[in-house]
ZADO-1210 file (C-alpha; in nm, 4 decimals, padded with zeros to 6 digits):
<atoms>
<atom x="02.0120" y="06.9703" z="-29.2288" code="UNK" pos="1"/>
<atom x="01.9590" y="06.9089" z="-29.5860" code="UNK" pos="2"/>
<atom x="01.5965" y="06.8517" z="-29.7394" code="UNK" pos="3"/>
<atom x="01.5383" y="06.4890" z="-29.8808" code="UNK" pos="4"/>
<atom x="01.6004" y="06.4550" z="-30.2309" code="UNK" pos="5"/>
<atom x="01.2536" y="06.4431" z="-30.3698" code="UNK" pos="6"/>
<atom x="01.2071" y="06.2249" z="-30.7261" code="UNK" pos="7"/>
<atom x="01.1979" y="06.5999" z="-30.9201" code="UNK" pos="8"/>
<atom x="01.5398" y="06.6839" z="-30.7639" code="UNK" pos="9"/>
<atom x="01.6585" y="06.3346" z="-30.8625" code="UNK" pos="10"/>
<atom x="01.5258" y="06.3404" z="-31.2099" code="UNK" pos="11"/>
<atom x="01.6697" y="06.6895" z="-31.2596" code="UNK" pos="12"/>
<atom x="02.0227" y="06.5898" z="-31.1229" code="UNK" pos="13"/>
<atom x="02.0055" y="06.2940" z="-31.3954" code="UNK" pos="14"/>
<atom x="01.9669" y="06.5611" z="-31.7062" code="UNK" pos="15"/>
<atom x="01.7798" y="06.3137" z="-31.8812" code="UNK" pos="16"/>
<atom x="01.4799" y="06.4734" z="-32.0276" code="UNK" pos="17"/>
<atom x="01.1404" y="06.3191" z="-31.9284" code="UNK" pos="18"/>
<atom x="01.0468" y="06.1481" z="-32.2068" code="UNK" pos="19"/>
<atom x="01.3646" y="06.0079" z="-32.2681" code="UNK" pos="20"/>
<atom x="01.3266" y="05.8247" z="-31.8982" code="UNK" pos="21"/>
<atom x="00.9882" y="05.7740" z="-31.9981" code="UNK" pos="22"/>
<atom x="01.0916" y="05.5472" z="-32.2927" code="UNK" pos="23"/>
<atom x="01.3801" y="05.3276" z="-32.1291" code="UNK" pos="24"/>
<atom x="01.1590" y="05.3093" z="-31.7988" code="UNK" pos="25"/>
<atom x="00.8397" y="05.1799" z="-32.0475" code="UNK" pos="26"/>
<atom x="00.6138" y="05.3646" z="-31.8188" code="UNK" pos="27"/>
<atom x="00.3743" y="05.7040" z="-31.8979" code="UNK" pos="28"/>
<atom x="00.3815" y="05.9974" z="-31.8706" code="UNK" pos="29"/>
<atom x="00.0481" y="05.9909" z="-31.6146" code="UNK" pos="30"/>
<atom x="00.2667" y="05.7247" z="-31.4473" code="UNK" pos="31"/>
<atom x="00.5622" y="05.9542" z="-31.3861" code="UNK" pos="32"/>
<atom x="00.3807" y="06.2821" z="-31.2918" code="UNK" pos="33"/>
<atom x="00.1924" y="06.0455" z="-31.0594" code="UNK" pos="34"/>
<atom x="00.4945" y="05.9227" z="-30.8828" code="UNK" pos="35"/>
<atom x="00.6835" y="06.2867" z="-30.9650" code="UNK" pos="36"/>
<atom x="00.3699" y="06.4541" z="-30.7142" code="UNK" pos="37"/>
<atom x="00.3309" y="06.2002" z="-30.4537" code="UNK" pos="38"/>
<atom x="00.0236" y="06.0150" z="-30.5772" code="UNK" pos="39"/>
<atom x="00.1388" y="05.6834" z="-30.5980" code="UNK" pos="40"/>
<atom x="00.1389" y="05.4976" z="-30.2087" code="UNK" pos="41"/>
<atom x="00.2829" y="05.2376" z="-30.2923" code="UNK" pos="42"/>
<atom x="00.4878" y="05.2032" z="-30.6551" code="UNK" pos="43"/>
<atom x="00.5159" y="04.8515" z="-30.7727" code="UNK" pos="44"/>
<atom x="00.8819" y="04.7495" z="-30.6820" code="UNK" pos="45"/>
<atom x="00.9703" y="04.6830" z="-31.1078" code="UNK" pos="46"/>
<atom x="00.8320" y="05.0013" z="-31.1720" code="UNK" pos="47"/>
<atom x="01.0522" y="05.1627" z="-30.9224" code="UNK" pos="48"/>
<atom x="01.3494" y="04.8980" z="-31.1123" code="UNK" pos="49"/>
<atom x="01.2656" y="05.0632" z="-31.4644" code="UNK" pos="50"/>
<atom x="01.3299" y="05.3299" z="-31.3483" code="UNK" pos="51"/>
<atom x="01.5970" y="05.3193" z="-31.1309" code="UNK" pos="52"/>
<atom x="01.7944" y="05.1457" z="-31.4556" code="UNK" pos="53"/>
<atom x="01.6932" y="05.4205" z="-31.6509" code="UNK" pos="54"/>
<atom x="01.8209" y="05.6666" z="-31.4498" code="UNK" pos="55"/>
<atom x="02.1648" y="05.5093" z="-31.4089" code="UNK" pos="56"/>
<atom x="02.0930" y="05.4686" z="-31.0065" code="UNK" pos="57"/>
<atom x="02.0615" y="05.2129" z="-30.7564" code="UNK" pos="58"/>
<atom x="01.6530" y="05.1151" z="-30.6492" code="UNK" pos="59"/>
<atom x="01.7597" y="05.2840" z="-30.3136" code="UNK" pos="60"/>
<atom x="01.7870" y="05.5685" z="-30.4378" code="UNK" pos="61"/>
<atom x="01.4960" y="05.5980" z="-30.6425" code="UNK" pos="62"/>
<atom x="01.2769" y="05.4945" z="-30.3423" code="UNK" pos="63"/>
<atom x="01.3734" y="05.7288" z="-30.0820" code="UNK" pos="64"/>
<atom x="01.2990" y="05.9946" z="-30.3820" code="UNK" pos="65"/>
<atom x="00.9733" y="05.8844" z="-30.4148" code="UNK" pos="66"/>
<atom x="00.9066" y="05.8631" z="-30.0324" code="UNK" pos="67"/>
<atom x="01.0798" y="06.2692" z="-30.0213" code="UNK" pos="68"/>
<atom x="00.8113" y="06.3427" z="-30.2854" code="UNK" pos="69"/>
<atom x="00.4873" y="06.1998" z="-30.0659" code="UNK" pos="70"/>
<atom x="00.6290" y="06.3572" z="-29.7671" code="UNK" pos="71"/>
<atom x="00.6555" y="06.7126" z="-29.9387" code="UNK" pos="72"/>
<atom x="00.3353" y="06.6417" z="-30.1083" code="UNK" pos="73"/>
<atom x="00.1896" y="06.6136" z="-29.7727" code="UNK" pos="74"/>
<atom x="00.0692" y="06.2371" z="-29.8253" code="UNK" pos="75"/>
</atoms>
């Protein structure tokens, strides 16, 4: 069985460089890594739209990502 997708493996499918997503998402860089390393319990849901639109996917998506990362992050 495959591993989850974690928000890394997402954002490196993508190929759009991190500062790039950074701009169209209008969130930091402190904000990303946050998310990125599991940090972040609970993301606000327009956040989690930002970015989801920046990164050409559906909110879905971007959600289970960001669960994959807490899990691997142990959190």
């Amino acid at each position: 069985m495959a591993t989850p997708e974690t928000l890394d493996d997402l954002l490196y499918s993508v190929g759009i460089p991190l500062h790039v997503i950074e701009k169209r998402a209008k969130t930091s860089s402190r904000a990303l890594l946050a998310l990125r390393k599991g940090e972040t319990a609970t993301p606000r849901i327009g956040t989690v739209a930002k970015l989801a639109k920046a990164l050409g996917v559906d909110v879905a998506r971007v959600r289970a990502a960001i669960a994959a990362s807490r899990a691997a992050a142990g959190k």
